[in-house]
N, C-alpha and C positions, 0 to 999 in steps of 0.2 A: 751270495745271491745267484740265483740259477737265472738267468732270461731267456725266456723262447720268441723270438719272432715268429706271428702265426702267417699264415699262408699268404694273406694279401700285402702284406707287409716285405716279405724276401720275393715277392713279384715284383713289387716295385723296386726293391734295391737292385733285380737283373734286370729289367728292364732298365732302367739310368744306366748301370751300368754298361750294357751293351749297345745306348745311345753314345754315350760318349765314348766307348773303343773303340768307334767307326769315325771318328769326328776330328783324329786329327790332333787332338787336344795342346801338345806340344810346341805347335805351329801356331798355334791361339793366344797363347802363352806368351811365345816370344814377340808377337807382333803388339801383343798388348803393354809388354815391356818398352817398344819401342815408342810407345806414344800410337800406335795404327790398332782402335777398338773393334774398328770391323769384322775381323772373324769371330771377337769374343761374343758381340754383341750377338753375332747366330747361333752361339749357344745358350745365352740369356734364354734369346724367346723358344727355344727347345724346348728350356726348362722352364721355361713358364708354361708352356704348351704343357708338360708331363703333369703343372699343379704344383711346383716346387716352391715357387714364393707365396702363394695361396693357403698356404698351409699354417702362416701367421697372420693373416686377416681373417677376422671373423666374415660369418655369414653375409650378412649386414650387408660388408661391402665388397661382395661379390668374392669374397674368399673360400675358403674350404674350412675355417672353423681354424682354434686355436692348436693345434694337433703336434704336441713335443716331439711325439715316441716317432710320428713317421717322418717329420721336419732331421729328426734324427740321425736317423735310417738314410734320408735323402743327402745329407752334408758327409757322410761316410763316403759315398759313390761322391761327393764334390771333391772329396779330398784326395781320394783314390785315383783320380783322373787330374789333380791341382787345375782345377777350373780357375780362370783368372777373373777378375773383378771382383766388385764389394759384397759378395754374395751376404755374408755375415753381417753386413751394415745394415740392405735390405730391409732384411730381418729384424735388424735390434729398432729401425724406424717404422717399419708395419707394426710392431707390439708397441711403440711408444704412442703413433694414433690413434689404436683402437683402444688402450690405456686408459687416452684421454676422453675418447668417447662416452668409453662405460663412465667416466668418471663426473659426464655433465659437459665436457667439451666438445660437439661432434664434428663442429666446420672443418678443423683440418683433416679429420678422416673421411669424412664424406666426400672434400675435395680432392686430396690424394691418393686414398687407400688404394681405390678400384685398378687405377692405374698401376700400384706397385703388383696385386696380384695378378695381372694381365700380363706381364713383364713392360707394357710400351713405357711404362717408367722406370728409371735406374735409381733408388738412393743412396745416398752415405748421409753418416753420420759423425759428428764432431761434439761429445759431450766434454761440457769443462773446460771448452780453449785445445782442447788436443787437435795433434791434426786428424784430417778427415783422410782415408782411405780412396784414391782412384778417385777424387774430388772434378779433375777433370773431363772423366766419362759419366758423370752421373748429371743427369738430368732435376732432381731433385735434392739440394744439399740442405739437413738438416744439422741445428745449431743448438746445444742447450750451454748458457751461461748462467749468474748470478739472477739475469733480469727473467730468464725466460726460456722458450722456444722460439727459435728463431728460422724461417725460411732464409737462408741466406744468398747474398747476391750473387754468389760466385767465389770458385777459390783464387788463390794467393799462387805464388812460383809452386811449380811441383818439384818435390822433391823425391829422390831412389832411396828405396834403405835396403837392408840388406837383402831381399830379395826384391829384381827387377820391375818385377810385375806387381808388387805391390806400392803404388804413387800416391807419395802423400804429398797434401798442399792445406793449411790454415784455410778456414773459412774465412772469406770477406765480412770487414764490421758493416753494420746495418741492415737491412735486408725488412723483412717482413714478420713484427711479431704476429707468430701465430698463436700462442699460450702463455700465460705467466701465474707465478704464484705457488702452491704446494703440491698441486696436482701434477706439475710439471716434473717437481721431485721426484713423487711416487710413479709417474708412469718409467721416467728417467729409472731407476731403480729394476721396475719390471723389463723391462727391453736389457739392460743390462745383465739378466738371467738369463734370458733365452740368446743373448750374442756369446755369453761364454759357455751356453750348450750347444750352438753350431759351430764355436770353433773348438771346442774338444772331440765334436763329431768329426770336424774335418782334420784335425791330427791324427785321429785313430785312422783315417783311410790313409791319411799321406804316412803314415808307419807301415802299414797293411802292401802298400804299395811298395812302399824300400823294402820291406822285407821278401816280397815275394820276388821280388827281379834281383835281389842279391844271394838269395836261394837259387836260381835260376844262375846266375852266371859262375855261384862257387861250384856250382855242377858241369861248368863248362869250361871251366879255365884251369888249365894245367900245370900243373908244379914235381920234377921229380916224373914224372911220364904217368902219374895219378892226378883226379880231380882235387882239388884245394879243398870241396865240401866233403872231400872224407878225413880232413882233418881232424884229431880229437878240438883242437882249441876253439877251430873253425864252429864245428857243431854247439862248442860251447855258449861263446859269442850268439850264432842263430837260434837258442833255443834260450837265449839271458831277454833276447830281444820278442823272441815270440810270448815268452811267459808275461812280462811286464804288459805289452798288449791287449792282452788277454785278459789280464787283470783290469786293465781300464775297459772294457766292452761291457760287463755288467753295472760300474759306477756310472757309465753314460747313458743307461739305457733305465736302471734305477733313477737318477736324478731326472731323466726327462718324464719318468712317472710324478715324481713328488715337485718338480719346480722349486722344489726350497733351494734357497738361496745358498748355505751353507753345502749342500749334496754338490747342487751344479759347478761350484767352487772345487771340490774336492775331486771331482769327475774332469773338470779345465785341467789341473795343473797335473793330476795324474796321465790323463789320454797326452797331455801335450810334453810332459816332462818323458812318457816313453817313445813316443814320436822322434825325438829327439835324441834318446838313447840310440833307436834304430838307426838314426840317420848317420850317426859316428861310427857306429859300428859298419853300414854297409859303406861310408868311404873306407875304413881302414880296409874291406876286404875286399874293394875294389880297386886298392892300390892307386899308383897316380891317376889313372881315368878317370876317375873321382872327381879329381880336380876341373877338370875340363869343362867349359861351357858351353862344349859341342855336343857333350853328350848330354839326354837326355834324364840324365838318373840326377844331375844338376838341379833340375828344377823342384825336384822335391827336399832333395836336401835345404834348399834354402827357403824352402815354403815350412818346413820342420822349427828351423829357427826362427823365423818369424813370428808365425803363429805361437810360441813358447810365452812373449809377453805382448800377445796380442790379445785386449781386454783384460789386463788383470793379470802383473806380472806372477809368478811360482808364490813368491813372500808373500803378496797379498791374499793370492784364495790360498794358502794355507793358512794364513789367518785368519780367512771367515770362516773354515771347514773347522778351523780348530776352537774358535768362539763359538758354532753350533752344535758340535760334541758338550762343551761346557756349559753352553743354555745360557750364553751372553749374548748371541745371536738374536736379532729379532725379525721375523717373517714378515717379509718382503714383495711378497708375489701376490 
């Protein structure tokens, strides 16, 4: 598959992008690690300001309409830059209200939507009992269990995983049912889609990203009184990780065409399984610095493995991509 981004589309991706080159982004990052959401939170309403949460609420309420391919587009430059917060979650809970909506439900989108496309609201989301993502920067926690939809009261102890910036905490039992019954399923189901096509968007930036700063410093760093990036093994390594890439950028950009659930599957664990390839490869050819928490090539690394089994670890969308090749797959969206 060939994919072209037309003109309004790679204005937007420079645009974000050259918002968030000036912003610091690193410094955002860490502070959001530490529990201090304050500087994240001024790139929140940046990107709501540019239309980036907007882009999964419908018209209705006050959104930009359901729009994959540029929601796409936009979590590439998220990733690219590893914006901190539940950007992904967002998302998977703006498609679960307007879900409901269309589906005969409208109160909880009428009363929340507006809000998440405006940025002045932050949500996460917690389907199944899992934990919820940065539960305690978000202003809106939403909850789906056996009974329901659940507004819920508040999270639980936060906890670190393996990258700082990303704080999980269980949502609080009880809270506010907002929905119950099969609709709850199906919207559950659709938000589920479009969360594992913003986090394969945002693996292909945060690979996009390793790769071009480790391109950058194998050109800089000396070995032998030659740069290291004229290595043959060297070049080999950077051009294992560019191809793989490369390779996921048309499955991310196809799947956000079709929504199918089997595509968007196959597009997750590919963009996130090469994100990940990058990231090994640029600690190996960053030698110990790599390691260091001082440095800033850090925080991508560990946003790489995160995102790998974040919504649906490798096993599982290869098992829906691979039920939708066989036509055991059933359409979801």
């Amino acid at each position: 598959m060939r994919f072209l981004l037309d003109a309004e589309q790679r204005a937007f991706a420079s645009s974000l992008d050259a918002m968030l080159a000036s912003a610091d982004t690193p410094s955002a990052v860490r502070a959001w690690a530490d529990g201090d959401h304050a500087p994240g939170r001024v790139l929140w309403s940046r990107l709501a300001e540019a239309g980036v949460f907007a882009l999964a609420v419908p018209e209705t309420y006050e959104g930009a309409g359901l729009l994959p391919v540029e929601l796409a587009v936009a979590f590439v430059e998220l990733g690219r830059h590893a914006i901190p917060g539940p950007v992904v979650e967002t998302v998977a809970a703006a498609v679960l209200l307007g879900e409901l909506s269309a589906l005969g439900e409208p109160g909880p989108a009428e009363r929340l939507l507006p809000g998440l496309a405006s940025g002045k609201s932050v949500a996460t989301f917690a389907p199944d009992g899992a934990p919820a993502l940065d539960a305690d920067a978000a202003t809106v926690l939403l909850a789906v269990d056996g009974r329901g939809l659940w507004l819920a009261p508040g999270p639980g102890p936060v906890r670190v995983s393996v990258d700082r910036a990303r704080r999980l905490a269980r949502a609080q039992d009880g809270g506010e049912l907002l929905a119950a019954g099969p609709r709850v399923d199906r919207a559950a189901l659709r938000a589920l889609a479009w969360a594992r096509l913003a986090t394969a968007a945002q693996a292909l930036g945060v690979g996009l990203a390793l790769l071009g700063r480790t391109v950058e410093y194998a050109g800089r760093r000396t070995q032998f009184g030659v740069p290291v990036g004229s290595f043959q093994a060297v070049k080999h390594r950077l051009a294992d990780a560019m191809i793989a890439l490369e390779f996921a950028r048309p499955l991310l950009f196809g799947a956000a065409l079709s929504m199918a659930p089997a595509e968007v599957a196959a597009a997750k664990v590919t963009a996130c399984e090469a994100a990940y390839a990058t990231a090994r490869t640029a600690l190996q050819l960053h030698g110990a610095i790599g390691y260091t928490a001082e440095y800033d090539l850090s925080l991508w690394f560990t946003r790489a493995r995160a995102l790998r089994t974040a919504w649906g670890t490798p096993a599982e969308c290869r098992a829906e991509a691979l039920a939708g090749l066989s036509g055991a797959g059933r359409p979801r969206s």
